[in-house]
C-alpha positions as CSV (number, residue, x, y, z in Angstrom):
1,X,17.6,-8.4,-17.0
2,X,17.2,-5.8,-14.6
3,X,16.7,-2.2,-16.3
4,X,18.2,-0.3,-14.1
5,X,16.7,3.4,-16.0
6,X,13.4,2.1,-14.6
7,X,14.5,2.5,-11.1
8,X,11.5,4.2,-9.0
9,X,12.8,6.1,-6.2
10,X,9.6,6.2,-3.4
11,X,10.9,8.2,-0.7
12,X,12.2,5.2,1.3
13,X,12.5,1.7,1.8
14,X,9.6,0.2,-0.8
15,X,7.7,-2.7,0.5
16,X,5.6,-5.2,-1.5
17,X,3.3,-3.6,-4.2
18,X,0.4,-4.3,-6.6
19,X,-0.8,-3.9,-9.7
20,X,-4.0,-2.5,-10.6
21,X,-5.8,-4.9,-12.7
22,X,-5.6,-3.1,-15.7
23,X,-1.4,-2.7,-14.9
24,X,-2.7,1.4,-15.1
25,X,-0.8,1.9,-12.0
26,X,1.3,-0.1,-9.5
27,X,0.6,0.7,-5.4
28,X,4.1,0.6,-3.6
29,X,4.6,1.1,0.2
30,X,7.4,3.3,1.6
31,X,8.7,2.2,4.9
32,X,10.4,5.3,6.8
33,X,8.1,7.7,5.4
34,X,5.3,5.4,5.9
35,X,3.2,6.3,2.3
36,X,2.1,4.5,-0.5
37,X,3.8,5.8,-3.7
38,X,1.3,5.6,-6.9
39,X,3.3,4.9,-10.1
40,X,2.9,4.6,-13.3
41,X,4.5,1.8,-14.8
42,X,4.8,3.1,-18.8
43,X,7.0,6.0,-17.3
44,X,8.2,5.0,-14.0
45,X,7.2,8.3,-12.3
46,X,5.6,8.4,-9.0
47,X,2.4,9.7,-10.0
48,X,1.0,10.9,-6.2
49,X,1.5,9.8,-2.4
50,X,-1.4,8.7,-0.3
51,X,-0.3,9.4,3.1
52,X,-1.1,7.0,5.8
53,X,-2.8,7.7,9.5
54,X,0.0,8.1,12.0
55,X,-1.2,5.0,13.3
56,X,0.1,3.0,10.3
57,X,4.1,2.7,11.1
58,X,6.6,0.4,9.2
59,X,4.3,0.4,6.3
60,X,5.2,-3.3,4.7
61,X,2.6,-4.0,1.9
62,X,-0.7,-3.5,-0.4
63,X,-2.7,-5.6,-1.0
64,X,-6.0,-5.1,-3.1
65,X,-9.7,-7.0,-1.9
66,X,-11.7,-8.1,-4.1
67,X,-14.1,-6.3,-6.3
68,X,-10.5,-3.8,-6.8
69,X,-12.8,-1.2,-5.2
70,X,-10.4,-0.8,-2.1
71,X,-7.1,-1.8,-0.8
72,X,-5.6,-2.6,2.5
73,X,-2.3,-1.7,3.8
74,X,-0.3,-3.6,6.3
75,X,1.5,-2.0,9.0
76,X,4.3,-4.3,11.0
77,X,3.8,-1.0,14.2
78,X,7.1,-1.8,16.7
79,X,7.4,-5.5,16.2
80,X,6.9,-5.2,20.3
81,X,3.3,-3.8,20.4
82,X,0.2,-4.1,17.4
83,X,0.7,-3.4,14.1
84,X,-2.3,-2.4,12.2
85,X,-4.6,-2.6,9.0
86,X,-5.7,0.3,7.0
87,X,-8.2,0.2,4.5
88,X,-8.0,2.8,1.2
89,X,-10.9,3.7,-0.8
90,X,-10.1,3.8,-4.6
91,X,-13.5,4.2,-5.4
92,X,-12.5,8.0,-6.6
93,X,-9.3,6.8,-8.8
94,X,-7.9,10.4,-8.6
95,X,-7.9,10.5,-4.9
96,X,-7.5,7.7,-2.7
97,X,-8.3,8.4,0.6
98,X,-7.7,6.1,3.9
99,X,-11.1,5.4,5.0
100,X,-10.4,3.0,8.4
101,X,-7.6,1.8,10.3
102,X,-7.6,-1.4,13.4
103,X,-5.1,-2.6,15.2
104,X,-4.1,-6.5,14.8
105,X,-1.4,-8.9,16.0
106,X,2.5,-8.1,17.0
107,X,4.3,-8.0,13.8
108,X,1.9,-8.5,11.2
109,X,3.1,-9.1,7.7
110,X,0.5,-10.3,4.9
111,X,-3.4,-10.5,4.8
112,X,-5.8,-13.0,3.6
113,X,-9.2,-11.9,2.5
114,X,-11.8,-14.8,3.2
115,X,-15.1,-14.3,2.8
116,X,-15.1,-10.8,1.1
117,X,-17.1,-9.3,-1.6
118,X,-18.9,-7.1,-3.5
């Protein structure tokens, strides 16, 4: 059943999160404020926002690469003109940073890694 005391309130409308590995902490966009709310899941706090490049709108999900050293975010933009990609760095666990962002198709709304590694 739903436990409704472990609602998580992340500023706006949450998108699709992930897990770390370890289940330490759980990455959860926020569509409207366009940030990516870092919670802990054994106290359901929001822990610390990484804020997002201005050209990350409509923020719709994280998704970790493989190795865990960095994450991407997806951005769905306008739904009329590109949305875009932005790769965090979680290299420094106390501070991710946005290291890159790229523009991609209309609408985007998931990412497959192929090919990527250590």
């Amino acid at each position: 059943a739903m436990d409704e005391g472990r609602t998580v309130d992340v500023g706006g409308v949450p998108g699709f999160g992930e897990f770390l590995p370890d289940g330490s902490e759980l990455l959860v966009p926020s569509q409207g404020i366009d940030i990516v709310a870092r919670i802990d899941p054994a106290t359901s706090a929001v822990t610390d926002v990484i804020d997002l490049p201005e050209s990350c709108t409509a923020v719709h999900l994280v998704k970790l690469l493989p190795g865990e050293t960095h994450a991407v975010v997806i951005c769905e933009g306008d739904h009329v003109g590109p949305g875009t990609v932005v790769r965090i760095s979680l290299a420094n666990p106390d501070a991710p940073v946005p290291e890159e962002s790229f523009e991609v198709g209309v609408y985007p709304d998931d990412l497959v890694a192929i090919g990527v590694g250590e």
